[in-house]
GUZA-340933 format. One line per field, with one value per residue (C-alpha): residue number from 1; x negated, y negated, z; residue in one letter. Coordinates in nm, 2 decimals. Layout:
REM residues N
n	[NUM/...];
xx	[X/...];
yy	[Y/...];
zz	[Z/...];
res	[a/...];
END
This chain:
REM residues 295
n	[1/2/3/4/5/6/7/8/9/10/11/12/13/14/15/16/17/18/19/20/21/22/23/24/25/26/27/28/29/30/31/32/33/34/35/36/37/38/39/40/41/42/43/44/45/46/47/48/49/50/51/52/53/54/55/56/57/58/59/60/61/62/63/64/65/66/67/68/69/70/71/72/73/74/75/76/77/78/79/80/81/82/83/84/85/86/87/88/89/90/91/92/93/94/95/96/97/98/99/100/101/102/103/104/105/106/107/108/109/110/111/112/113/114/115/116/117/118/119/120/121/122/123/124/125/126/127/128/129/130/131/132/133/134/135/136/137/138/139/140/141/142/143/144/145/146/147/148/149/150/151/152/153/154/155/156/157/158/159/160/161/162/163/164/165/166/167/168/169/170/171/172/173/174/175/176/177/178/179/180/181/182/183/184/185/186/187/188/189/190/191/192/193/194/195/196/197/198/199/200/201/202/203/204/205/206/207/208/209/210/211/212/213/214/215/216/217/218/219/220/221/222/223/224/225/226/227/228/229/230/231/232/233/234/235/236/237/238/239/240/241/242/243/244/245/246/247/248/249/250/251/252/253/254/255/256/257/258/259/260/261/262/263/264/265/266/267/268/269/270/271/272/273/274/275/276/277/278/279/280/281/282/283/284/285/286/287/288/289/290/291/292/293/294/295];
xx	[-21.25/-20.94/-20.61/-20.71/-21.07/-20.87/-20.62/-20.90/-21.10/-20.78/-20.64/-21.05/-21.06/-20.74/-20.82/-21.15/-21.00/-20.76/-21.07/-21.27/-21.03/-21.01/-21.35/-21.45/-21.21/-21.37/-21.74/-21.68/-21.52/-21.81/-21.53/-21.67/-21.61/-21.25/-21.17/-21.39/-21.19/-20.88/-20.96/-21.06/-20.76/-20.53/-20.52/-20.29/-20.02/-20.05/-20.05/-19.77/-19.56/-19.59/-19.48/-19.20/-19.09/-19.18/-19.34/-19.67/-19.49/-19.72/-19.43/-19.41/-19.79/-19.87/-19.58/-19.70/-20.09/-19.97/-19.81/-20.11/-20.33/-20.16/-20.18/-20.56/-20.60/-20.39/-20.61/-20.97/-20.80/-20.69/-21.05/-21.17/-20.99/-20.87/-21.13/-21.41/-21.60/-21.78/-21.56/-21.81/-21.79/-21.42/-21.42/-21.59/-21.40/-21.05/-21.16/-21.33/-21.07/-20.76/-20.96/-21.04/-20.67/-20.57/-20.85/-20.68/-20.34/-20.40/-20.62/-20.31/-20.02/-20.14/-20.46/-20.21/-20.18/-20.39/-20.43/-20.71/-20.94/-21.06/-20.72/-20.57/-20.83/-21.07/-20.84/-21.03/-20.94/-21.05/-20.69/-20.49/-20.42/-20.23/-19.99/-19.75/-19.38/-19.11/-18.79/-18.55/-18.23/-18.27/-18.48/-18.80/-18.94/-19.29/-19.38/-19.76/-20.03/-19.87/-20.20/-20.16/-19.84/-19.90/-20.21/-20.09/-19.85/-20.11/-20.32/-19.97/-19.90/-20.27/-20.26/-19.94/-20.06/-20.39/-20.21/-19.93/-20.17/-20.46/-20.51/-20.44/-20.64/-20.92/-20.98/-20.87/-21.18/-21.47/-21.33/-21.05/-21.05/-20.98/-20.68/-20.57/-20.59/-20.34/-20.12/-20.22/-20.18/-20.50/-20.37/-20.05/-20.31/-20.51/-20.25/-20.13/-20.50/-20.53/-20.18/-20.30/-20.61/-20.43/-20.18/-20.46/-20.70/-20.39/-20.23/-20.57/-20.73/-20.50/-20.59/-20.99/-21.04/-21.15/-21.51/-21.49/-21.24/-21.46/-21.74/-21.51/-21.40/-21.76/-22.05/-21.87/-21.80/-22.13/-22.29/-22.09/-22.19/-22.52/-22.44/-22.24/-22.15/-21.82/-21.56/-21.30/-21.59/-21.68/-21.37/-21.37/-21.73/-21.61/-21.33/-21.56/-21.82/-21.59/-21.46/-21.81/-21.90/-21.60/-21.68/-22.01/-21.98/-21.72/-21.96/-22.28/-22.03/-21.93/-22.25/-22.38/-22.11/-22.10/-21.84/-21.70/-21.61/-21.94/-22.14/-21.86/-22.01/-22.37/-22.32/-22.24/-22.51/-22.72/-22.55/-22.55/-22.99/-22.99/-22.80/-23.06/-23.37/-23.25/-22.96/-23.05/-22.93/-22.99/-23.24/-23.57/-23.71/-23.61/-23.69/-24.05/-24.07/-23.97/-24.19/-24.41/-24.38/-24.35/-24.65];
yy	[11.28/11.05/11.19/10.99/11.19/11.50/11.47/11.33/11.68/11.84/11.71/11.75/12.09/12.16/12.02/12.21/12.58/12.51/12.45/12.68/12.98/12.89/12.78/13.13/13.21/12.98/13.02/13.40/13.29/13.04/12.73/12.59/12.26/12.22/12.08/11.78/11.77/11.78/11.48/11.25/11.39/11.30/10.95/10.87/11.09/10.82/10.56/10.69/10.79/10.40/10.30/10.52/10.45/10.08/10.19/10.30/10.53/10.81/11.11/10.95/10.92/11.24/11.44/11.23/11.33/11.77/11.78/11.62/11.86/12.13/12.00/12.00/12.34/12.46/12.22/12.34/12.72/12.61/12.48/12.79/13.05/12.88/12.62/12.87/12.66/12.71/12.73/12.40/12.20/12.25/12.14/11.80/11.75/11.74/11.54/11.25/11.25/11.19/10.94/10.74/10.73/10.65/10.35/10.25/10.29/10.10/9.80/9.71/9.80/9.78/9.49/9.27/9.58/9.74/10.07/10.17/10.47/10.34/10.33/10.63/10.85/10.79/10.81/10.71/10.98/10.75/10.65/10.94/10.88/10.50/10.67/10.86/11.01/10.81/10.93/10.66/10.74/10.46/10.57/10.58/10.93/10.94/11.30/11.25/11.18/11.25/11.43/11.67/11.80/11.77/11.95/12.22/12.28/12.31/12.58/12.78/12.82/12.89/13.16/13.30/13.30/13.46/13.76/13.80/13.79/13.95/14.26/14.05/13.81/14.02/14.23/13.94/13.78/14.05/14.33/14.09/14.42/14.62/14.38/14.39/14.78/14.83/14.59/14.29/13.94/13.74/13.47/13.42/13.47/13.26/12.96/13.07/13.01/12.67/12.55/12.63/12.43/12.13/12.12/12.09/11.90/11.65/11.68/11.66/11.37/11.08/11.15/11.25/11.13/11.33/11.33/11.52/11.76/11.84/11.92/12.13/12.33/12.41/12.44/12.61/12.92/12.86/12.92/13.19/13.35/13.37/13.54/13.83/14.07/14.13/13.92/13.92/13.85/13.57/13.41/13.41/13.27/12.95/12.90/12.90/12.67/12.45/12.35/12.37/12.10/11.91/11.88/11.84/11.55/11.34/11.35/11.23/10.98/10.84/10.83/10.66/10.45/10.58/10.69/11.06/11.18/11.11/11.29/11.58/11.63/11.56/11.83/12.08/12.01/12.07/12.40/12.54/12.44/12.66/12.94/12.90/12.95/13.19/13.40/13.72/13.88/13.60/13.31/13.23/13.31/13.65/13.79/13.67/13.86/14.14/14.11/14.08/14.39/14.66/14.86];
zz	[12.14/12.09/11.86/11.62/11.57/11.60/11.34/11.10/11.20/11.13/10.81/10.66/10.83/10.62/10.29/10.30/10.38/10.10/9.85/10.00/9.91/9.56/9.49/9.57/9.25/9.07/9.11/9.01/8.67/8.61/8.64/8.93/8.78/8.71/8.99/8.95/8.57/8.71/8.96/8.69/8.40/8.60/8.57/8.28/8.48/8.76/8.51/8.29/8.67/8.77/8.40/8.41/8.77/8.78/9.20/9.32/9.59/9.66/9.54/9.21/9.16/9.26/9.07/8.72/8.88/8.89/8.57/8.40/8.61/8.50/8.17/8.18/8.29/8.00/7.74/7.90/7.83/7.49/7.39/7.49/7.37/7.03/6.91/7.07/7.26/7.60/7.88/8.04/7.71/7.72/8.07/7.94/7.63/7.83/8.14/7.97/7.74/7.95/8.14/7.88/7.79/8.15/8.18/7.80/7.96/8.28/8.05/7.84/8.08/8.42/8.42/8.65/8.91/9.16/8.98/8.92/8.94/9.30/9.41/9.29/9.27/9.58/9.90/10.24/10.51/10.82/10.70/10.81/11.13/11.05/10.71/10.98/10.86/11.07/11.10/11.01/11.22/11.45/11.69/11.49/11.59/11.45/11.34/11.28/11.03/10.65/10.52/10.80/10.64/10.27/10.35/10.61/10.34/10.06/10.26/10.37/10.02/9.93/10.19/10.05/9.69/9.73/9.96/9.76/9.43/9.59/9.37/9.04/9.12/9.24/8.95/8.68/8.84/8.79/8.55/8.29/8.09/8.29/8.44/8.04/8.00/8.36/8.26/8.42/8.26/8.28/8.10/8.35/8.64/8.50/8.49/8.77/8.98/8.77/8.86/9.18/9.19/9.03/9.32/9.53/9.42/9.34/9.70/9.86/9.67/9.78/10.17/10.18/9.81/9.51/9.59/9.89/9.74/9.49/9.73/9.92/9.64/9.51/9.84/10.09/9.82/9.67/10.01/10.10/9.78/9.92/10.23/10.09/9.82/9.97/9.82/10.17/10.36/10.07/10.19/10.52/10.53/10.27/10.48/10.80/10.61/10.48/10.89/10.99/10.71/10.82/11.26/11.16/10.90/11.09/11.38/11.17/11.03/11.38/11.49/11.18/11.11/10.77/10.48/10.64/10.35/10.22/10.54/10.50/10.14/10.26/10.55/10.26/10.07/10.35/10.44/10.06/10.10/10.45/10.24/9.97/10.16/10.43/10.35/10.44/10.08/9.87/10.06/9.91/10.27/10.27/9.98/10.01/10.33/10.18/9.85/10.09/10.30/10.03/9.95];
res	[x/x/x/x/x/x/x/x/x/x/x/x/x/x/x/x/x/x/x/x/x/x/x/x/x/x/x/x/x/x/x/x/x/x/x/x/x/x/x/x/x/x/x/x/x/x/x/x/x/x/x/x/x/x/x/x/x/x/x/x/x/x/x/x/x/x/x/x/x/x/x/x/x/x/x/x/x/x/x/x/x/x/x/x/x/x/x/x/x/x/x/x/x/x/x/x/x/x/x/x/x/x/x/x/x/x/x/x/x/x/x/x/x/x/x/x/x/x/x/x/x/x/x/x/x/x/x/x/x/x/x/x/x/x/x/x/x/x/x/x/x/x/x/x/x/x/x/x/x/x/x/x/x/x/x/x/x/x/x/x/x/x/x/x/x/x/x/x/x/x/x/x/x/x/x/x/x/x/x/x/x/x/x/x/x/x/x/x/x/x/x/x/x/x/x/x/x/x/x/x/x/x/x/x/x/x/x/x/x/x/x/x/x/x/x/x/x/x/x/x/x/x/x/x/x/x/x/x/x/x/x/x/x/x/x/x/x/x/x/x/x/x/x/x/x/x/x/x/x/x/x/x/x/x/x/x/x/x/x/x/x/x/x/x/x/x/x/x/x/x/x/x/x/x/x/x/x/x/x/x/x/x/x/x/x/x/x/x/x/x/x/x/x/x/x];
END
């Protein structure tokens, strides 16, 4: 395995703990597909970034790519609670939306430019290893691999967030009235866990591209769901599906020569099918066998 293969692992490995935490978060509260929303609503905050700044440097791009992520989560929660409509039809409503305006945006300002939804929104991570930080003080240190950071960064602030929110989040999640009648905020928490997701899915996308992120942030929860009815252990298992998904599918990529984001999202598929048919709560295997048994 060269450093090359390693910092790939890594930076995928990274990326899909990240998702893994809060797609747990997200599954529970039946919004499993915001982060595939917030992927695609972005685009007019790229768009309007590179108008504004006249540069497609990658800080610009993404700061314009948060605030209209954040933005989204606020409109889906907007839809929802104000216009009354279901929380997946809100979800729809906002995304296509602010795509269409950043495909309107980029057809009369940018058509001369390479911008467009290939190039900001689906990043290639066999890429990682050659967009390195170099310290410009003359003697051109090279610290490593960019993704690495942004998204070592991403998961130490995930981390910090869910510990340091834990008990909000937790019961927010499966009892919101009971949150209200203690004194907890659902609707700050709620931001809070979308603002949180945004910042993700936004720092994550330019490196392993918003496909794989959105895989990340929805199978290895969903097939940790299966396995467990304890929510820490819920988390722990995503996390640990998530890296699993991520060894496995760069290997199956190498050896098939193939897209690795696309076999990192195909391994997760194939997990979330194993969880399906034989996790031992849940799996279509084992509750045969025990329809089965019983008198």
């Amino acid at each position: 395995m060269t450093q090359n293969d390693l910092q790939i692992i890594a930076t995928a490995a990274l990326v899909a703990s990240s998702c893994a935490l809060l797609g747990c978060f997200l599954i529970l509260r039946k919004m499993a597909m915001v982060g595939d929303a917030i992927s695609h609503a972005v685009l007019p905050g790229i768009v309007i970034a590179f108008l504004v700044s006249g540069s497609r440097d990658s800080v610009t791009m993404l700061a314009g790519a948060g605030l209209v992520g954040i933005l989204t989560t606020f409109l889906i929660e907007f839809f929802h609670k104000k216009a009354r409509l279901q929380t997946d039809a809100s979800i729809g409503v906002t995304f296509t939306w602010l795509f269409a305006v950043g495909v309107v945006l980029i057809s009369l300002f940018a058509d001369k430019v390479d911008l467009d939804q290939d190039c900001v929104l689906y990043g290639e991570i066999a890429y990682v290893p050659v967009d390195l930080i170099i310290l410009s003080d003359g003697n051109g240190l090279i610290l490593g691999p960019k993704a690495i950071y942004v998204t070592g960064s991403i998961l130490v602030i995930i981390l910090l967030f869910i510990t340091l929110g834990y008990k909000e989040l937790f019961l927010t999640t499966f009892d919101p009235a009971f949150a209200t009648a203690l004194g907890v905020s659902t609707s700050l928490w709620h931001y809070l866990l979308m603002s949180a997701v945004s910042a993700t899915t936004v720092a994550s996308f330019e490196s392993v591209g918003a496909i794989l992120v959105v895989a990340l942030l929805i199978g290895p929860a969903a097939t940790a769901y299966l396995f467990t009815d304890n929510f820490k252990v819920m988390l722990v298992l995503a996390v640990v599906t998530g890296v699993i998904a991520s060894v496995i599918g760069y290997y199956i990529a190498y050896w098939l020569d193939g897209s690795i984001a696309g076999a990192i999202a195909m391994v997760t598929g194939i997990l979330f099918a194993l969880a399906v048919l034989f996790a031992p709560a849940h799996g279509l295997v084992f509750k045969r066998l025990r329809a089965t048994v019983q008198p």
